[in-house]
N, CA and C of each residue as an Amber inpcrd file, in Angstrom:
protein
   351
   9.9490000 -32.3890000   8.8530000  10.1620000 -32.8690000   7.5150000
  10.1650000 -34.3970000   7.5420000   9.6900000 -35.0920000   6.6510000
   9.5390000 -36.4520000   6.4520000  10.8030000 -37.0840000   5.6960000
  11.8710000 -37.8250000   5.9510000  12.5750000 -38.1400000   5.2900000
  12.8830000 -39.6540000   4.8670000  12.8040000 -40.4460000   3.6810000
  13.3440000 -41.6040000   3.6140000  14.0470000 -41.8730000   3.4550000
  15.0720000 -43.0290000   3.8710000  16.3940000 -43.4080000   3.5880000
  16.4580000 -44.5890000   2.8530000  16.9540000 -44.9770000   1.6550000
  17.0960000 -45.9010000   1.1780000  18.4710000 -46.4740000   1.2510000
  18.5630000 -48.0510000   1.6100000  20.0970000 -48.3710000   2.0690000
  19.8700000 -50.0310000   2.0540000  20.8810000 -50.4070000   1.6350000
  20.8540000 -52.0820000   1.6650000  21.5910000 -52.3870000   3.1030000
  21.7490000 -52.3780000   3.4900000  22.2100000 -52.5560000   4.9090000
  22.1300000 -51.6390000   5.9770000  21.5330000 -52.1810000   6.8580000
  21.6820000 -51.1800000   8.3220000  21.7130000 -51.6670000   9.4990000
  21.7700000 -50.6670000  10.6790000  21.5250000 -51.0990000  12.2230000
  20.8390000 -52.3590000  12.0300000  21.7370000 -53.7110000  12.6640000
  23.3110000 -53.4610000  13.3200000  24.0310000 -54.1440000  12.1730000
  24.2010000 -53.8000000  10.9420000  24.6330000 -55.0240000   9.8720000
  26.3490000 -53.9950000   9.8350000  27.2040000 -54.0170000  10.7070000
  28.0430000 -53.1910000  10.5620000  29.4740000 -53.7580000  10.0880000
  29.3070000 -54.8090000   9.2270000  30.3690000 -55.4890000   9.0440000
  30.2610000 -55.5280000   7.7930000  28.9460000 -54.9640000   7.3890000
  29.1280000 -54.6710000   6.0040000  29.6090000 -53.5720000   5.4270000
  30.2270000 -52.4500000   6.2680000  30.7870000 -51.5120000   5.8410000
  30.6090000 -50.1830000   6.4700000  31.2490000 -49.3040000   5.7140000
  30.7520000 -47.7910000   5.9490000  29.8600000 -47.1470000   6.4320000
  28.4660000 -47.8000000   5.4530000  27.2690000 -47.5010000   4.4920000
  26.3870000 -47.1670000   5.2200000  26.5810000 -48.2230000   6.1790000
  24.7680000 -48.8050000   7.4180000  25.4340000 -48.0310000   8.2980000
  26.9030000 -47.4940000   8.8660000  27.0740000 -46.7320000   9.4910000
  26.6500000 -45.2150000   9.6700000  27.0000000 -44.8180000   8.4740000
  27.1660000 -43.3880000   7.9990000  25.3000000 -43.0260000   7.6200000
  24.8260000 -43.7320000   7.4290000  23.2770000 -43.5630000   7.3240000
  22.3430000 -43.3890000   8.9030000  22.8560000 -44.5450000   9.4880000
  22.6280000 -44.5670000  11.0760000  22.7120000 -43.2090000  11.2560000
  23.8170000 -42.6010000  11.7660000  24.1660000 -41.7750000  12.2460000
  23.9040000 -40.3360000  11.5640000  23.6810000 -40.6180000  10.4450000
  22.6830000 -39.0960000   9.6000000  21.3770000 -39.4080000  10.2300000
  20.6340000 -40.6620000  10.4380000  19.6760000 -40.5520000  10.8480000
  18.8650000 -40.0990000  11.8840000  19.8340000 -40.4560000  13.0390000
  20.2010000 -39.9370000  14.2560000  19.8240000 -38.7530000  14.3470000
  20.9780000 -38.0600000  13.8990000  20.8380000 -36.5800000  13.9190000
  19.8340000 -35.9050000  13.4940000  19.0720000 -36.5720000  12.3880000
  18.2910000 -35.6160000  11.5530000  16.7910000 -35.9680000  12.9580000
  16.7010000 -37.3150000  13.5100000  15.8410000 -37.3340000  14.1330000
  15.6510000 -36.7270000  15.6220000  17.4810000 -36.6470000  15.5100000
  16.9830000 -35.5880000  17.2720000  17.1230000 -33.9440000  17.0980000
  16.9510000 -33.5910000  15.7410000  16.5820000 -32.4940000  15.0840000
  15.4590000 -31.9500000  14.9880000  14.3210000 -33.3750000  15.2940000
  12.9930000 -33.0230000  15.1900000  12.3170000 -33.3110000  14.0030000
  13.4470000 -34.3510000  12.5020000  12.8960000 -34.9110000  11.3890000
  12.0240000 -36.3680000  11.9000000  11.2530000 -36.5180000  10.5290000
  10.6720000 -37.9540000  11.0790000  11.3390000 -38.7440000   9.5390000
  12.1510000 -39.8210000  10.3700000  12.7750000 -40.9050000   9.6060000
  12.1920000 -42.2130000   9.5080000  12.0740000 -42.3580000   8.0850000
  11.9540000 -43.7530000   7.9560000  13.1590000 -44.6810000   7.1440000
  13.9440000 -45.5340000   7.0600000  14.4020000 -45.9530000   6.7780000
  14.3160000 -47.4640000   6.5000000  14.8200000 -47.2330000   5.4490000
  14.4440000 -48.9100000   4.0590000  15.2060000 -49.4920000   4.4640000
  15.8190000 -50.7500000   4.1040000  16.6150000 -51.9430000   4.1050000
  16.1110000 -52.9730000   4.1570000  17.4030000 -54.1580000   3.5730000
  17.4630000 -55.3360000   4.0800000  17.7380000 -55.9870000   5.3300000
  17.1340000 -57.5700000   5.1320000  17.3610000 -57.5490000   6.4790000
  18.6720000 -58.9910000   6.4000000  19.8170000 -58.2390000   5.5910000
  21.0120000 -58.5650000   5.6320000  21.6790000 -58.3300000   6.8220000
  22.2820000 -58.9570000   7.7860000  22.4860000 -58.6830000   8.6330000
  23.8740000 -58.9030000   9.5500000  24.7590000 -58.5010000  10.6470000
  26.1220000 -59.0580000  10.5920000  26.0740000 -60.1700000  11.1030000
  26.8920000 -61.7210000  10.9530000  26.5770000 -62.3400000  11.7480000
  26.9440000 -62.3740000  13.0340000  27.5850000 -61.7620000  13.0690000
  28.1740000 -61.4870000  14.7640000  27.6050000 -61.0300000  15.6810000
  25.9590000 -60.1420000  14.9530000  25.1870000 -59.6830000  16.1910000
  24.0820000 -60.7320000  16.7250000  23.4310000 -60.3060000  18.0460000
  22.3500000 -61.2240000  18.4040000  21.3270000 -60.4690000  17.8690000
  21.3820000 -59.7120000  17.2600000  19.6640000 -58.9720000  16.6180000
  19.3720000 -60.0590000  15.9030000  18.4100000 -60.1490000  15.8850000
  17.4760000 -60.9760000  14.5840000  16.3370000 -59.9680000  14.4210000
  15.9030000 -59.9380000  13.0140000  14.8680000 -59.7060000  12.4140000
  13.5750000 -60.2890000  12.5800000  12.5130000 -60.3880000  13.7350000
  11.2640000 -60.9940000  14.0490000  10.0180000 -60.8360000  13.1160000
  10.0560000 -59.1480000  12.6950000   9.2270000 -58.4980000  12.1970000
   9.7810000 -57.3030000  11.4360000   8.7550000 -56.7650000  10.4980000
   9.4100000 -56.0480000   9.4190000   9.6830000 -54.5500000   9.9080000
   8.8780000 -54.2610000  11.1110000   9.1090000 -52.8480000  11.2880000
   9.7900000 -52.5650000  13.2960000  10.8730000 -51.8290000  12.7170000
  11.1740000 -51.5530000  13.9460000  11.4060000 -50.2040000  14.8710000
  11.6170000 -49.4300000  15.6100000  11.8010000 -48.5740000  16.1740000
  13.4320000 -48.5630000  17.1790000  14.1260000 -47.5740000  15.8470000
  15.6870000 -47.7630000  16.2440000  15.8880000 -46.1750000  16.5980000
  15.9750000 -45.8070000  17.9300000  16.6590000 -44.6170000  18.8230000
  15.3390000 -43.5220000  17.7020000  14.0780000 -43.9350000  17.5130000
  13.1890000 -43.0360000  17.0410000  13.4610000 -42.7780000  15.4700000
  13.8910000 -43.3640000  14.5030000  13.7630000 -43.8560000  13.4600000
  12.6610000 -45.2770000  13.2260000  11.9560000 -45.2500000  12.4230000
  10.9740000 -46.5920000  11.9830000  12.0880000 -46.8660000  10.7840000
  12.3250000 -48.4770000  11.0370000  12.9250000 -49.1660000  10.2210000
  12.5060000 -50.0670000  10.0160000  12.2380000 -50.0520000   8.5360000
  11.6910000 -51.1930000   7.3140000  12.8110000 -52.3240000   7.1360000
  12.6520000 -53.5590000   7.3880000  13.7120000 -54.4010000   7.2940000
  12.8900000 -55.2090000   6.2520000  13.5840000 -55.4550000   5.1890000
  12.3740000 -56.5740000   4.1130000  13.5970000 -57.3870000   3.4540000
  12.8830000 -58.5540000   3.4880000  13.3320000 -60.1060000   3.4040000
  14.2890000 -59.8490000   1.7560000  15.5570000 -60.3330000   1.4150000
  16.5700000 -60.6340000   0.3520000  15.7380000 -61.6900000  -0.5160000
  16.1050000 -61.4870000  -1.4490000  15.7270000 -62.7250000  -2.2540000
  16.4280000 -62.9360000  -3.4400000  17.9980000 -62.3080000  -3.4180000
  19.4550000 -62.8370000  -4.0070000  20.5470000 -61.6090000  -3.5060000
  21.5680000 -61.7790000  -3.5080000  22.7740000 -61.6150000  -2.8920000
  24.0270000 -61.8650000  -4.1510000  24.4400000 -60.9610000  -4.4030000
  25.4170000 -60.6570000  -5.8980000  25.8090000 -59.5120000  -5.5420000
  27.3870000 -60.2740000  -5.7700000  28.6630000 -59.2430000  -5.3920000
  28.4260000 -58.4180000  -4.0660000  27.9760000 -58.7000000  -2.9340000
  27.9580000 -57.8650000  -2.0510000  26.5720000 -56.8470000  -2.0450000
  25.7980000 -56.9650000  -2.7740000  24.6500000 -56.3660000  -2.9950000
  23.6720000 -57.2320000  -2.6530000  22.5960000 -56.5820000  -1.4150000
  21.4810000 -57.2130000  -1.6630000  20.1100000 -56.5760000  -2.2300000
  19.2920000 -57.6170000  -2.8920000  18.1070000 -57.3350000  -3.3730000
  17.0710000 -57.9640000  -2.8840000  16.2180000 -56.9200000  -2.3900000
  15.0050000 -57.1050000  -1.4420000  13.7700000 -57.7190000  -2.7150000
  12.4090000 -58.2280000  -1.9830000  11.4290000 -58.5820000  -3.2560000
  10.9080000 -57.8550000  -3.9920000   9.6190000 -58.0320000  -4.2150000
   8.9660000 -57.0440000  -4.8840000   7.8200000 -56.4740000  -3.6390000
   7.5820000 -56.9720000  -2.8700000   6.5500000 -56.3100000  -1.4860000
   7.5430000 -54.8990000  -1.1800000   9.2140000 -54.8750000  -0.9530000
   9.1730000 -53.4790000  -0.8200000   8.8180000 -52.2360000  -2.2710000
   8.6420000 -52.9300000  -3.5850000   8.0950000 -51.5020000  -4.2880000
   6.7960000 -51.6770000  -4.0400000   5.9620000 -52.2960000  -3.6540000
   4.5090000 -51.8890000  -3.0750000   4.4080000 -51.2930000  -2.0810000
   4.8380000 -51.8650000  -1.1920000   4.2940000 -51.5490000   0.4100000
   5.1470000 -49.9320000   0.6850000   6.3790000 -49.6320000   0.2170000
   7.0380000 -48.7420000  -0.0300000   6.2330000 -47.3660000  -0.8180000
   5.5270000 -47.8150000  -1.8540000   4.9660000 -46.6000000  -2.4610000
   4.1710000 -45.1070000  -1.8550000   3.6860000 -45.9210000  -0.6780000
   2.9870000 -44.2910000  -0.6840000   3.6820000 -43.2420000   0.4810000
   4.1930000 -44.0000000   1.4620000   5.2410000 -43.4080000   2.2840000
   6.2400000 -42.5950000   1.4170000   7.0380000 -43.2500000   0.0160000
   7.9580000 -42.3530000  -0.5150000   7.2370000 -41.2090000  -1.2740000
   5.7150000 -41.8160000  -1.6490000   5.5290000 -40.6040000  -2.4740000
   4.6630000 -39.1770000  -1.3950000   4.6950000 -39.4000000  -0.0850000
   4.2400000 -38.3870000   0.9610000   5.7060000 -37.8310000   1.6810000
   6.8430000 -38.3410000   0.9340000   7.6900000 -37.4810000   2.1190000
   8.3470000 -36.5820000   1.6050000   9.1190000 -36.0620000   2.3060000
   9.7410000 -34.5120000   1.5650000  10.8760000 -34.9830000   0.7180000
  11.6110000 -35.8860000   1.3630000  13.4540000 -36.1200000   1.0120000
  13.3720000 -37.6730000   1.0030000  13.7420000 -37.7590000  -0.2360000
  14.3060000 -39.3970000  -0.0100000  15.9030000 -39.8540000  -0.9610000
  16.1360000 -40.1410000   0.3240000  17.8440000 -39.5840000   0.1200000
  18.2830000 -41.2950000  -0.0400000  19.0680000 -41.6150000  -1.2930000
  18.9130000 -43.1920000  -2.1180000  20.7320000 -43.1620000  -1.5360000
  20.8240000 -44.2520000  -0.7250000  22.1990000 -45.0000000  -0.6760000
  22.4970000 -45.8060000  -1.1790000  24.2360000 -46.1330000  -1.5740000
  24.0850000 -47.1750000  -2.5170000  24.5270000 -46.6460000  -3.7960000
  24.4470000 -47.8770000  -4.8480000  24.6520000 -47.7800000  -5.9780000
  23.9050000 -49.0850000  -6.4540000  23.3430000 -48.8620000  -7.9270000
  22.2810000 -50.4790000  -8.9430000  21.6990000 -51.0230000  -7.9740000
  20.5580000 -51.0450000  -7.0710000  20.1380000 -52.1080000  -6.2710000
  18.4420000 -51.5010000  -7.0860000  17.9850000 -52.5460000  -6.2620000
  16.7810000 -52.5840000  -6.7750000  15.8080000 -51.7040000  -5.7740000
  16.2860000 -51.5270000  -4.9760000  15.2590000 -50.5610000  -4.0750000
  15.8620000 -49.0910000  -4.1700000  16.6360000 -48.9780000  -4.8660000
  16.8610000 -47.6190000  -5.2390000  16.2290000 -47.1410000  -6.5250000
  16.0370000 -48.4380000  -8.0200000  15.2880000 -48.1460000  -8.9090000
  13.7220000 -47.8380000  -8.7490000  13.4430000 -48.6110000  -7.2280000
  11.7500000 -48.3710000  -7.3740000  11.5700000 -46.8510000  -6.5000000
  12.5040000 -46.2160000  -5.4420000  12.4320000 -45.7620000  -4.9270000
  12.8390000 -44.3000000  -5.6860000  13.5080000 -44.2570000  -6.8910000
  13.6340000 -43.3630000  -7.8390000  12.0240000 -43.3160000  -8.5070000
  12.2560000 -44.1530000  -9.1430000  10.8920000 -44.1100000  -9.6400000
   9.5580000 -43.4800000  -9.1800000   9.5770000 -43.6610000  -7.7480000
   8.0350000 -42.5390000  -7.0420000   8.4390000 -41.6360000  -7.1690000
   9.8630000 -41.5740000  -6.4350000  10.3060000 -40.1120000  -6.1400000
   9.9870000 -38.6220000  -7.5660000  10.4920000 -39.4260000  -8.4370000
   9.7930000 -38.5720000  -9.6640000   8.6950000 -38.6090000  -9.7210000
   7.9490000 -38.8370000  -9.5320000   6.5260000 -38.4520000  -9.4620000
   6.1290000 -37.5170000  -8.9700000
Protein backbone atom coordinates (compact mmCIF):
# COMPACT_ATOMS: atom_id res chain seq x y z
CA UNK A 1 0.00 0.00 0.00
CA UNK A 2 1.26 3.48 -0.80
CA UNK A 3 0.90 5.81 2.01
CA UNK A 4 1.41 9.67 2.50
CA UNK A 5 2.04 11.44 5.50
CA UNK A 6 1.42 14.91 5.80
CA UNK A 7 3.17 16.72 8.89
CA UNK A 8 4.86 20.06 9.56
CA UNK A 9 7.60 18.76 11.40
CA UNK A 10 9.65 15.66 11.42
CA UNK A 11 12.79 13.38 11.87
CA UNK A 12 14.81 14.87 13.79
CA UNK A 13 12.73 18.22 14.56
CA UNK A 14 11.82 16.64 18.04
CA UNK A 15 11.61 19.59 20.09
CA UNK A 16 8.83 20.52 18.40
CA UNK A 17 6.69 18.17 20.02
CA UNK A 18 4.66 15.05 20.03
CA UNK A 19 3.75 15.30 16.36
CA UNK A 20 7.18 14.50 14.34
CA UNK A 21 7.39 11.84 16.95
CA UNK A 22 4.26 9.94 16.82
CA UNK A 23 4.30 10.11 12.88
CA UNK A 24 8.00 8.76 12.81
CA UNK A 25 7.17 5.95 14.53
CA UNK A 26 3.68 5.10 12.66
CA UNK A 27 5.90 5.32 9.88
CA UNK A 28 8.25 2.94 10.93
CA UNK A 29 5.98 0.43 11.52
CA UNK A 30 3.83 0.74 8.64
CA UNK A 31 7.21 0.47 6.62
CA UNK A 32 8.62 -2.62 8.24
CA UNK A 33 5.13 -3.97 7.52
CA UNK A 34 5.97 -3.93 3.99
CA UNK A 35 3.97 -0.25 3.29
CA UNK A 36 5.73 2.22 1.03
CA UNK A 37 5.95 5.67 2.87
CA UNK A 38 6.34 8.86 1.79
CA UNK A 39 6.33 11.56 4.01
CA UNK A 40 5.80 15.52 3.62
CA UNK A 41 7.30 18.19 5.75
CA UNK A 42 9.10 21.07 6.57
CA UNK A 43 12.33 21.53 6.83
CA UNK A 44 11.76 23.18 10.30
CA UNK A 45 14.08 21.72 12.22
CA UNK A 46 15.43 21.26 16.12
CA UNK A 47 18.18 23.35 16.73
CA UNK A 48 19.95 21.10 18.78
CA UNK A 49 20.45 18.54 16.06
CA UNK A 50 23.48 18.30 13.60
CA UNK A 51 21.08 17.21 10.68
CA UNK A 52 20.85 19.79 8.19
CA UNK A 53 18.69 19.73 5.28
CA UNK A 54 21.20 19.54 1.97
CA UNK A 55 18.53 18.34 -0.32
CA UNK A 56 14.85 17.90 -0.56
CA UNK A 57 14.58 14.20 -0.55
CA UNK A 58 15.75 11.83 1.91
CA UNK A 59 15.78 8.19 2.89
CA UNK A 60 14.89 7.84 6.74
CA UNK A 61 15.07 3.89 8.12
CA UNK A 62 13.15 3.28 4.42
CA UNK A 63 10.64 6.02 4.43
CA UNK A 64 11.35 8.84 1.43
CA UNK A 65 11.14 12.12 3.07
CA UNK A 66 10.09 15.31 1.39
CA UNK A 67 11.65 18.14 3.37
CA UNK A 68 10.47 21.60 1.54
CA UNK A 69 11.79 24.98 2.36
CA UNK A 70 9.21 27.43 5.08
CA UNK A 71 8.39 30.54 3.84
CA UNK A 72 6.56 31.96 7.25
CA UNK A 73 6.36 30.64 10.70
CA UNK A 74 3.04 31.79 12.85
CA UNK A 75 2.24 30.64 16.14
CA UNK A 76 4.25 27.56 15.97
CA UNK A 77 3.05 26.56 12.57
CA UNK A 78 5.01 26.21 9.64
CA UNK A 79 4.11 26.96 6.04
CA UNK A 80 5.94 25.40 3.28
CA UNK A 81 5.75 27.30 -0.55
CA UNK A 82 3.86 26.73 -3.22
CA UNK A 83 6.50 23.99 -5.08
CA UNK A 84 5.10 21.53 -2.37
CA UNK A 85 1.29 21.76 -3.97
CA UNK A 86 2.95 21.06 -7.32
CA UNK A 87 5.61 18.80 -6.99
CA UNK A 88 3.31 17.00 -4.33
CA UNK A 89 0.38 16.41 -6.75
CA UNK A 90 0.75 13.33 -8.42
CA UNK A 91 2.37 11.15 -5.72
CA UNK A 92 -0.84 12.11 -3.47
CA UNK A 93 -3.12 11.54 -6.17
CA UNK A 94 -1.44 7.67 -6.89
CA UNK A 95 -1.44 6.60 -3.30
CA UNK A 96 -3.84 4.66 -1.35
CA UNK A 97 -3.84 6.63 2.23
CA UNK A 98 -2.91 9.98 2.89
CA UNK A 99 -3.14 10.39 6.41
CA UNK A 100 -3.03 14.71 7.10
CA UNK A 101 -1.24 15.69 10.56
CA UNK A 102 -1.73 18.69 12.13
CA UNK A 103 -4.27 21.18 12.14
CA UNK A 104 -4.84 24.85 9.33
CA UNK A 105 -1.48 24.48 7.62
CA UNK A 106 -1.19 24.85 4.22
CA UNK A 107 0.04 21.53 3.15
CA UNK A 108 -2.79 19.91 4.56
CA UNK A 109 -5.27 22.26 2.44
CA UNK A 110 -3.45 21.26 -0.82
CA UNK A 111 -3.04 17.80 0.25
CA UNK A 112 -6.92 17.58 0.99
CA UNK A 113 -7.62 18.95 -2.00
CA UNK A 114 -6.04 15.94 -4.41
CA UNK A 115 -6.98 13.64 -2.02
CA UNK A 116 -10.65 14.31 -3.06
CA UNK A 117 -10.15 13.80 -6.26
Amino acid sequence: MRIVQVVPHFYPAWSFGGIARVVYEISRELVRRGHEVVVYTTNALDPRTDFKVSKSEYDVEGMRVRYYGNIARFGGLNFSSDIFAHSSRREILNSDIVHLHAFRTFQNVVAHYYSER
